[in-house]
C-alpha positions in Angstrom: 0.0 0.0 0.0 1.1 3.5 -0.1 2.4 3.8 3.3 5.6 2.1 5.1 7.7 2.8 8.4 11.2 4.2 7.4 14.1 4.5 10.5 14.8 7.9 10.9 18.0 7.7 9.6 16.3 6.7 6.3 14.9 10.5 6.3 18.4 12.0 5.8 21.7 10.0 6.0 23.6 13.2 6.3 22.7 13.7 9.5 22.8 10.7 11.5 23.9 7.8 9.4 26.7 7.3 12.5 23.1 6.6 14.1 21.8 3.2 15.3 18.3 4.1 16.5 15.7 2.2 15.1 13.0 4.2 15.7 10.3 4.4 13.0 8.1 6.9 11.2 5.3 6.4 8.7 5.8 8.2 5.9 2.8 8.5 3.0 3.2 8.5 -0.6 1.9 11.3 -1.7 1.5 13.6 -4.8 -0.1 16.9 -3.4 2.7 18.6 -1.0 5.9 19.7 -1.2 7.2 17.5 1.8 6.5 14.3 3.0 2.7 15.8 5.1 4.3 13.9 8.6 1.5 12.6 10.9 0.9 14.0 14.2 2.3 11.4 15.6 5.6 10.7 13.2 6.1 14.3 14.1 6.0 13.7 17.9 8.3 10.7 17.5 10.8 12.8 15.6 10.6 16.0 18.1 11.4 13.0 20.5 14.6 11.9 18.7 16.3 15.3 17.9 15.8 16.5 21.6 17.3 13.1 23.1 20.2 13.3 20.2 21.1 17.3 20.4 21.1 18.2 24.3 20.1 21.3 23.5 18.0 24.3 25.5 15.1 25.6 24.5 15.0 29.1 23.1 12.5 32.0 24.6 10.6 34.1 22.4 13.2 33.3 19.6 15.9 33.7 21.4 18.6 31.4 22.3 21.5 29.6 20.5 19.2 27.7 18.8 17.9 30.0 16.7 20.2 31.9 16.6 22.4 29.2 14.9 19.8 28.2 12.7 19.0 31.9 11.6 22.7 31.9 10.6 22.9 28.7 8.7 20.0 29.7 6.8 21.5 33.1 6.1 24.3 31.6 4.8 22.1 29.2 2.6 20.8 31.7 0.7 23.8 34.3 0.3 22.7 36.5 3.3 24.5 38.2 6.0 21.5 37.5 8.1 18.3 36.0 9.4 15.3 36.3 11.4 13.3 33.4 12.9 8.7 34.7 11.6 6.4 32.6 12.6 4.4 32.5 9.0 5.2 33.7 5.5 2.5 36.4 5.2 4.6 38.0 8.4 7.8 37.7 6.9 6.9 39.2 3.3 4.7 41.8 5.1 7.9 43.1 7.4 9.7 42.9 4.4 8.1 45.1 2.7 8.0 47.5 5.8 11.8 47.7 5.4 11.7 48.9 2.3 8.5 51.4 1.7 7.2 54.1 4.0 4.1 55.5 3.7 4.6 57.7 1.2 6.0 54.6 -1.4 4.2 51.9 -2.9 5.1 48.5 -3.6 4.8 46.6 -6.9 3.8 42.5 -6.8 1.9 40.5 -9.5 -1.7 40.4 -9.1 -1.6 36.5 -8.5 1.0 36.4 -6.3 0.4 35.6 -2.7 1.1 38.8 -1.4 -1.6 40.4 -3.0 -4.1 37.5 -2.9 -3.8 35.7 0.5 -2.7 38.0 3.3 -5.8 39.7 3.5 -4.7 43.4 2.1 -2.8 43.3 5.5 -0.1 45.7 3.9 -1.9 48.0 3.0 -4.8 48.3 5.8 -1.7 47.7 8.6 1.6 49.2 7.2 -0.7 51.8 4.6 1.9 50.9 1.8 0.2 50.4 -1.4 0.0 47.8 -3.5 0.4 48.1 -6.8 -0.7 44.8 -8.8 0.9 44.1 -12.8 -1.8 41.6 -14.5 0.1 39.2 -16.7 -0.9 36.2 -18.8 2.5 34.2 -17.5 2.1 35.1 -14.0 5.3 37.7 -14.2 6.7 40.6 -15.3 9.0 42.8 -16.6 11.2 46.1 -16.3 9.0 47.4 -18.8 6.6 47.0 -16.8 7.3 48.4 -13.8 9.1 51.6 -16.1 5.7 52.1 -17.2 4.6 52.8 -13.9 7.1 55.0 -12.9 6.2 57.1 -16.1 2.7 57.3 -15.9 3.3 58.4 -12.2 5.3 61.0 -13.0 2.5 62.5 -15.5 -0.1 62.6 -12.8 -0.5 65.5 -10.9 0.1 63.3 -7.2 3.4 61.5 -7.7 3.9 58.3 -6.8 6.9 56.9 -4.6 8.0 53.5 -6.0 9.6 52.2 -2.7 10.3 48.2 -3.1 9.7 45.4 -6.3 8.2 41.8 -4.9 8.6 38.7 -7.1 7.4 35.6 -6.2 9.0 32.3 -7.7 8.1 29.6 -8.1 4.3 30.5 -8.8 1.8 28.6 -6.4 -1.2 29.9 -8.5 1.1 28.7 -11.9 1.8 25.3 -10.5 4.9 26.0 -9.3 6.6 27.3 -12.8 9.2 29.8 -12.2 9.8 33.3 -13.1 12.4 33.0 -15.9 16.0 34.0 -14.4 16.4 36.6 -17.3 13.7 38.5 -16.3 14.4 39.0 -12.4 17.8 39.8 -13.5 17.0 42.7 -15.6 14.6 43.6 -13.3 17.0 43.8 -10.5 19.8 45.8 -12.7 16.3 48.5 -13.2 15.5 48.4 -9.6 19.2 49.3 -8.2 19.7 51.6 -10.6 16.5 53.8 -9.9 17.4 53.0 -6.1 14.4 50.9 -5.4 14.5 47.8 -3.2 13.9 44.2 -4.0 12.2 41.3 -2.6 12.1 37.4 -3.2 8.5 36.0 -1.7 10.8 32.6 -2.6 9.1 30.4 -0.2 10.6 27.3 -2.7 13.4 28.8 -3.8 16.2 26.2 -2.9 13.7 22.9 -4.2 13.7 25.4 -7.5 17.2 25.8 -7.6 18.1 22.6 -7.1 16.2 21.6 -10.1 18.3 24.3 -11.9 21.9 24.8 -12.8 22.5 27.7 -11.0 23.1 27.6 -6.9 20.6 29.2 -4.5 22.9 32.4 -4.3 22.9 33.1 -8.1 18.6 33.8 -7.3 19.2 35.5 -4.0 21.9 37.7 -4.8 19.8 39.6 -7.5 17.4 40.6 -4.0 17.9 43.2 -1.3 15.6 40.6 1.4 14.3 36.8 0.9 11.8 35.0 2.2 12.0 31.3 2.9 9.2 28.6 4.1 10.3 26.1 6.9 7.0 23.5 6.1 7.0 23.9 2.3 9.9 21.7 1.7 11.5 21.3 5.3 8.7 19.5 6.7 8.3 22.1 10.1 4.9 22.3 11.2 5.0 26.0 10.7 7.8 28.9 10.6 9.3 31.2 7.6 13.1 33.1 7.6 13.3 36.6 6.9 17.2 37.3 5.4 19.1 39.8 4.4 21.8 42.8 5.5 22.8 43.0 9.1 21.8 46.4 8.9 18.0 45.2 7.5 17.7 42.0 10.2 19.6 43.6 13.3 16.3 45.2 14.5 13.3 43.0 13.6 13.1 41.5 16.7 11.0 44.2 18.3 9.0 44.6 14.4 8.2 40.6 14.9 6.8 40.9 18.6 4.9 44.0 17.6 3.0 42.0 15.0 2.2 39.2 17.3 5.4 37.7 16.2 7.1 36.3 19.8 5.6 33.1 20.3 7.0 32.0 23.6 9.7 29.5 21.7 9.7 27.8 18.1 12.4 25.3 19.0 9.9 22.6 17.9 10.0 24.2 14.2 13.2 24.9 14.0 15.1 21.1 14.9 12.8 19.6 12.4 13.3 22.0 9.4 17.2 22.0 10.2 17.1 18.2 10.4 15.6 18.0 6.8 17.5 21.3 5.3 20.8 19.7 5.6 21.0 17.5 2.2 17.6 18.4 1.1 19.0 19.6 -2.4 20.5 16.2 -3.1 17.5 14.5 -2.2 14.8 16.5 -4.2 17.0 16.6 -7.5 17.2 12.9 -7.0 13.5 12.7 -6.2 12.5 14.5 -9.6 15.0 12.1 -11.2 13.5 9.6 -10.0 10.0 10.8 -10.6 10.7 11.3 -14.0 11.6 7.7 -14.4 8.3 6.8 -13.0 6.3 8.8 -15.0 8.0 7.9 -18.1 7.2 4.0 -17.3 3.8 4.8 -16.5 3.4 6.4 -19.7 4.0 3.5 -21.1 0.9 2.2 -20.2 -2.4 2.8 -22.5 -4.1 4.8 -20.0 -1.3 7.4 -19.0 0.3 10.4 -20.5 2.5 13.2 -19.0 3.9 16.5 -19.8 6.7 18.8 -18.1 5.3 22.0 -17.4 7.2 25.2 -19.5 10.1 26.7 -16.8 8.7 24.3 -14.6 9.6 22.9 -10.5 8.6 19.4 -8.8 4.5 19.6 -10.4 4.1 17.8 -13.6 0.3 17.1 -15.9 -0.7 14.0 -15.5 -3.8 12.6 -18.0 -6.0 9.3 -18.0 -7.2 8.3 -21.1 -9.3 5.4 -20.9 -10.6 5.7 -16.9 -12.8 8.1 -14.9 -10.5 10.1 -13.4 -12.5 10.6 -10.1 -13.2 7.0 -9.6 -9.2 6.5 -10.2 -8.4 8.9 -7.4 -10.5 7.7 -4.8 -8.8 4.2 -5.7 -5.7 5.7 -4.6 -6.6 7.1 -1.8 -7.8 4.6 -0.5 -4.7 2.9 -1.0 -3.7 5.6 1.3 -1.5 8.0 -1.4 -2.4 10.9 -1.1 -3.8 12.2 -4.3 -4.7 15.7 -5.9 -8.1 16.9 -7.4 -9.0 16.2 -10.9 -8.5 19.4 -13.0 -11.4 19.2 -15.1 -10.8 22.9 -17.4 -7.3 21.1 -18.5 -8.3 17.6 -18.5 -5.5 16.7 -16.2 -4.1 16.0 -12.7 -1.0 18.6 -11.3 0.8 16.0 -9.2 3.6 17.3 -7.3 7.2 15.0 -6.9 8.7 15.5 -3.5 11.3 13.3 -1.1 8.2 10.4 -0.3 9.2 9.1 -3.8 12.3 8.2 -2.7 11.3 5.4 -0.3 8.7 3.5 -2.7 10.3 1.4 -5.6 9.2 2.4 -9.2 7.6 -1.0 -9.5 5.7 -0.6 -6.6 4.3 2.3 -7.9 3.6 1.8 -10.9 1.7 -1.1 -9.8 0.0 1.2 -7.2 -1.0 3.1 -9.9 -2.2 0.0 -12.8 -4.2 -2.3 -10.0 -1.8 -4.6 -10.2 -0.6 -4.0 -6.6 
């Protein structure tokens, strides 16, 4: 079935295969997330582990060594001279932007982008800094763009501050695809050159550069500040990292705890997404290889079909031909994979690839997937 009990050092053999526990956690195959979705209670088992194995003490209110030495890691992962420990996304992108915009300056994000859709306008109604939102058929765009809105600015009779640039890549709302490199590249050379600041909302950024032949740094140095999930790919129940200059992080403390930021400790986040960042490049390049080799397999079977997505991550189109696709999802699930919705306006499935594929043999799940299992 699509479910199994992996040792712990399974999960990552760069960071405890001098390990001889055999404690277990179930881990689900799965096709929707960009982690392995842990169970309460694999969670609890692995919170157990990493506090027995590190001896560490707990931080309070963020602070302590281990943040502080997982802020600094971090940092250092994306090309930063530092980091702050927020508590969500929305918190992180929304200080951000507070860095770089007062009230007399707006920002400019794409109107699909996360920023402007899912945070509630909390931006603008909290921080009064303006959105302004660029429609696009391909979920980006350009210098042109944003020197367009600098002109007709200019021609009104109010002008209008242009105080920061947020680009968000991947694309949740375009299946993950990515911004094309070119692009945020000449975008950055127009931004420092008019003197206006830069963000990465890059939530996914190191899964997307690893799938790349560029490094993390070659994305993040084209930014003045990043933004980085801790559950996306890193498995932590919750928790984002703010990173940039000293002189941009040294003060956020206060910002976060003003904004409901200072949870009494977030230890329990942090140990888990450290445990799973270390080696996590490896692993997801060689879970899209791997998932590629699936998918090419089951292809091969009458009643599949794939296709790569243009400047695409970890989500791929998957299309029956000769079943109903809602009676062959709900034979999945309850094979216990979990499975995503049926897209019916494309005729498809958008399955993600992620590290649970590395621990179910092809044949296995191809047979999963034929009802030959």
């Amino acid at each position: 079935m699509g479910n199994i009990l992996l040792r712990i050092q399974d999960l990552n053999q760069h960071v405890v295969d001098q390990d001889t526990t055999n404690e277990k956690l179930e881990v689900s195959l799965n096709f929707t997330s960009d982690g392995l979705q842990l169970s309460p209670v694999s969670y609890a088992k692995l919170l157990v582990y990493l506090t027995q194995k590190q001896q560490f003490k707990a931080d309070v209110y963020g602070l302590g060594t281990i943040v502080h030495n997982f802020e600094q890691k971090v940092a250092q992962v994306l090309g930063k001279e530092k980091a702050i420990y927020m508590p969500t996304g929305t918190m992180a992108n929304h200080i951000a932007m507070r860095l770089h915009c007062s009230r007399e300056q707006n920002a400019v994000v794409h109107e699909q982008s996360h920023m402007y859709r899912d945070c509630g306008n909390a931006i603008s109604h909290l921080s009064g800094i303006p959105l302004i939102p660029i429609s696009t058929t391909n979920f980006s765009f350009s210098a042109e763009h944003i020197e367009k809105i600098i002109k007709d600015a200019s021609e009104d009779k109010i002008t209008t501050q242009l105080g920061a640039i947020a680009i968000e890549t991947p694309v949740r709302r375009n299946n993950l695809e990515n911004v094309s490199f070119d692009t945020m590249r000449d975008i950055s050379v127009f931004a420092r050159k008019n003197d206006i600041a830069l963000h990465l909302d890059g939530a996914r950024i190191i899964g997307a550069a690893a799938l790349s032949n560029k490094k993390v740094e070659d994305f993040t140095s084209l930014f003045d500040t990043v933004y980085l999930s801790l559950y996306k790919h890193f498995n932590s129940i919750s928790g984002a990292i703010l990173a940039g200059s000293k002189e941009q992080i040294n003060d956020l403390h206060n910002e976060r705890r003003m904004f409901g930021g200072g949870l009494r400790s977030c230890w329990e986040n942090i140990i888990v997404a450290d445990f799973f960042l270390t080696g996590f490049e490896e692993r997801f390049a060689k879970a899209q290889e791997i998932g590629k080799t699936f998918l090419n397999l089951l292809s091969k079977h009458s009643n599949f079909s794939f296709e790569e997505l243009e400047n695409g991550t970890n989500v791929y189109k998957l299309c029956l031909d000769n079943e109903n696709p809602i009676v062959f999802r709900e034979k999945l699930l309850s094979k216990g994979i979990d499975f995503p919705e049926f897209n019916a306006k494309n005729n498809c499935f958008y399955i993600k690839i992620n590290e649970s594929i590395l621990h179910f043999g092809i044949e296995k799940m191809i047979a999963l997937f034929t009802n030959k299992d």
